[in-house]
C-alpha positions, -999 to +999 in steps of 0.1 A: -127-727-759-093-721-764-098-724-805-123-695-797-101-676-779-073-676-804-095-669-834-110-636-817-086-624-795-104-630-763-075-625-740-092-609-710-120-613-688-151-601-710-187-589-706-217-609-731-243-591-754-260-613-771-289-604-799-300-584-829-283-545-834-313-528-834-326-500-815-349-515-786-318-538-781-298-506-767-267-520-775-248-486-773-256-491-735-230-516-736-203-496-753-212-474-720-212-489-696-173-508-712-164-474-710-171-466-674-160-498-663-128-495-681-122-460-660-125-481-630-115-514-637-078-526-623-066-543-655-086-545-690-118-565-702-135-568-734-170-567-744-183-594-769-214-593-792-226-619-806-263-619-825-274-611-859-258-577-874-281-562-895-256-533-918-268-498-911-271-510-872-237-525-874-221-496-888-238-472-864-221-495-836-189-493-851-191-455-854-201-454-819-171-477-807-144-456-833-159-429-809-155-437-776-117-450-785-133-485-775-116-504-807-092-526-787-119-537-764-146-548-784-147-583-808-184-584-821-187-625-838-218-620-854-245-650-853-223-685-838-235-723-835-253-731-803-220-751-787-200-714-790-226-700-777-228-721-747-192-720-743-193-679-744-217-679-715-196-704-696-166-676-698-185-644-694-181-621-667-218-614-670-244-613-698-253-573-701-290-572-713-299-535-717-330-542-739-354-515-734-381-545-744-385-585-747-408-605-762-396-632-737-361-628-732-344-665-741-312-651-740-316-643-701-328-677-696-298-700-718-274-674-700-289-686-661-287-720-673-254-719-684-253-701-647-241-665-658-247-639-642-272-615-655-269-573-649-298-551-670-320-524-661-350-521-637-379-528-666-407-552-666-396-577-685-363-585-665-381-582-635-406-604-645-380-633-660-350-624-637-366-621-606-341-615-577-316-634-599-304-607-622-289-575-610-309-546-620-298-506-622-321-481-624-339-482-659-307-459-681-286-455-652-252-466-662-231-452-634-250-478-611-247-504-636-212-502-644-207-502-604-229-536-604-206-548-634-176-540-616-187-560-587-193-591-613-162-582-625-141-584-594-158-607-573-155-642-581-178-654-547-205-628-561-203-646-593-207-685-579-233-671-559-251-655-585-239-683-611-258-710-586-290-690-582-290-685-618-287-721-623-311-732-601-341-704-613-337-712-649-343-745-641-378-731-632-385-729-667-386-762-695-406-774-723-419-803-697-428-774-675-448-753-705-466-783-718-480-792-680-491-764-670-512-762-708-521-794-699-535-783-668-555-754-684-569-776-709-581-800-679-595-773-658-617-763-691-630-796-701-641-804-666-654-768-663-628-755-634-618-729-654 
């Protein structure tokens, strides 16, 4: 961690985006929502990206972050190993998942394990996986989400509350858990229970 830290300048608490800069991912939501928390935040924070960056996304972000003055607050590493990864979730504040769509949403899931807190909009697919784990604002309302974030931000009991639940509802899902419950389809066919 501390490696990581000096190599990117990650001196202050921080918020998480992790995936793909493309347009379903919304990621300009998180420059956003930075910006209003930063107008209400005691102190500083950064927000860290961390996914593939595909160019004319990437520069469309940086635009965006040039901006909204944002410059100083904003380290985007680009795709990382698995252990950095792990060890960003650890640190973060909060993952911010503003994803207008999911196919799944793994990221949600290696962020509750890693038992990070988890703030996005009101849309199916992080009601579905989230449950009444992950804070949810209005779908595009980033006044309420920023005030969620700033309660992630300056409540450390909210966060090991929320970092236990997390824990403890991504445990719901495994491979073991996926392959019995095929299993169990399979069964109920062959014996005609279907």
């Amino acid at each position: 961690w501390n490696q990581l830290k000096r190599d990117h300048q990650i001196d202050r608490p921080f918020i998480l985006m992790v995936g793909l800069m493309k347009p379903h991912k919304r990621t300009e939501l998180g420059l956003h929502l930075l910006k209003k928390v930063l107008e209400n935040v005691h102190g500083d924070c950064l927000l860290i990206h961390t996914g593939f960056l595909e160019d004319r996304f990437y520069r469309l972000f940086q635009a965006q972050v040039a901006r909204l003055g944002l410059s100083a607050q904003i380290r985007v590493l680009g795709n990382v190993d698995a252990a950095t990864l792990s060890c960003l979730f650890q640190q973060a504040h909060f993952l911010f998942a503003p994803s207008a769509q999911e196919g799944f949403g793994l990221t949600i899931l290696e962020a509750m394990m890693e038992g990070t807190p988890v703030l996005g909009f009101d849309l199916p697919w992080l009601s579905e996986l989230g449950a009444d784990v992950a804070l949810r604002a209005p779908e595009g309302d980033i006044d309420e989400a920023s005030k969620l974030g700033l309660s992630l931000l300056g409540n450390v009991e909210l966060r090991k509350h929320l970092s236990i639940r997390s824990r403890i509802h991504a445990g719901k899902y495994s491979w073991i858990a996926a392959a019995n419950q095929t299993l169990q389809i399979y069964e109920r066919l062959v014996h005609g229970r279907a």
